[in-house]
N, C-alpha and C positions, 0 to 999 in steps of 0.2 A: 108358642113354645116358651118354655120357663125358663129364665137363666140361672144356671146353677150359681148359688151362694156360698160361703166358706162360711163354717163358724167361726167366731171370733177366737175359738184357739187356735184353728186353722189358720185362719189369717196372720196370727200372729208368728207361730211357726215359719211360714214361709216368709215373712218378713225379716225374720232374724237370717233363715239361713241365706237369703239372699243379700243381706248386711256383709255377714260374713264371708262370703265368698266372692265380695267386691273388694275384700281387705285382704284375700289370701291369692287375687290376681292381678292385684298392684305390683307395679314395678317398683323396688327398692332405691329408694335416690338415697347418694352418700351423700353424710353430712357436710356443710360448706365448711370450706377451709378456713382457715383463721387469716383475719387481713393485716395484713402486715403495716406496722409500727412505726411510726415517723419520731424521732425520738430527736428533739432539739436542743445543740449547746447547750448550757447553763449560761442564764444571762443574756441569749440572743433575744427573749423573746420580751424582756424586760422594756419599760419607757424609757425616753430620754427623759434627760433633766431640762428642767428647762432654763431659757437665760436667767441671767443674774439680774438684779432689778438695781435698777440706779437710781442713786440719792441724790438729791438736789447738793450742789455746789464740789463737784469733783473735779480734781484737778486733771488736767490733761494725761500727766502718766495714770492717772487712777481708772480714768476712761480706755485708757490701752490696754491696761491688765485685763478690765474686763471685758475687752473684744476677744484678746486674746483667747481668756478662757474659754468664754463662749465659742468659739471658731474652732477650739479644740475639741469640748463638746460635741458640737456639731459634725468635725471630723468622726470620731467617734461614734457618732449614733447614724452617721452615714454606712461605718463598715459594719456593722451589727445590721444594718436593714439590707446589706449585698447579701452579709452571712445568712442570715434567714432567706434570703429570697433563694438562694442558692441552696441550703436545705429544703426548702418545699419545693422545689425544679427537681431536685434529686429521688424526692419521696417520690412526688407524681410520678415520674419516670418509674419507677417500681412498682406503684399499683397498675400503672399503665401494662407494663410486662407482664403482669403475671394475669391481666385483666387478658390478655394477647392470649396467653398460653393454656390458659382454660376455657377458654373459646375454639381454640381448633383441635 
């Protein structure tokens, strides 16, 4: 027994319409949502400075000034590293959400 063959415009035909009729019984997926924006202070995300650099033969107050400063600094670039960590705690918590609510 002979197995039937298609011509190749046959063939072609049926390949198209079965192309097309796997795109017109796909299910529609909606486009993903926009993810939402973690938008940091001005300034939070910046470096600190670093210490001051000391010169040979400084007098005692002059050695204070510049602890001082620096401890300031340091204060300083202490609250700006809370503030940032406390904005990226906040973000996550928001992608987290809404990561929750398009799930169920």
């Amino acid at each position: 027994m002979r197995a039937a063959m298609l011509s190749p415009a046959s063939a072609l035909v049926l390949l198209a319409a079965l192309g097309l009729g796997g795109c017109a019984s796909s299910p529609s997926v909606p486009p993903a949502p926009v993810a939402p924006k973690c938008v940091l202070p001005t300034g939070v995300d910046s470096a600190c400075p670093t210490p001051q650099p000391l010169k040979a033969g400084l007098t005692y107050r002059e050695l204070l000034e510049a602890h001082l400063a620096d401890r300031q600094q340091l204060q300083r670039c202490a609250a700006q590293h809370e503030e940032l960590r406390r904005v990226i705690a906040a973000c996550q918590a928001r992608v987290d959400a809404l990561s929750r609510t398009r799930r169920d």
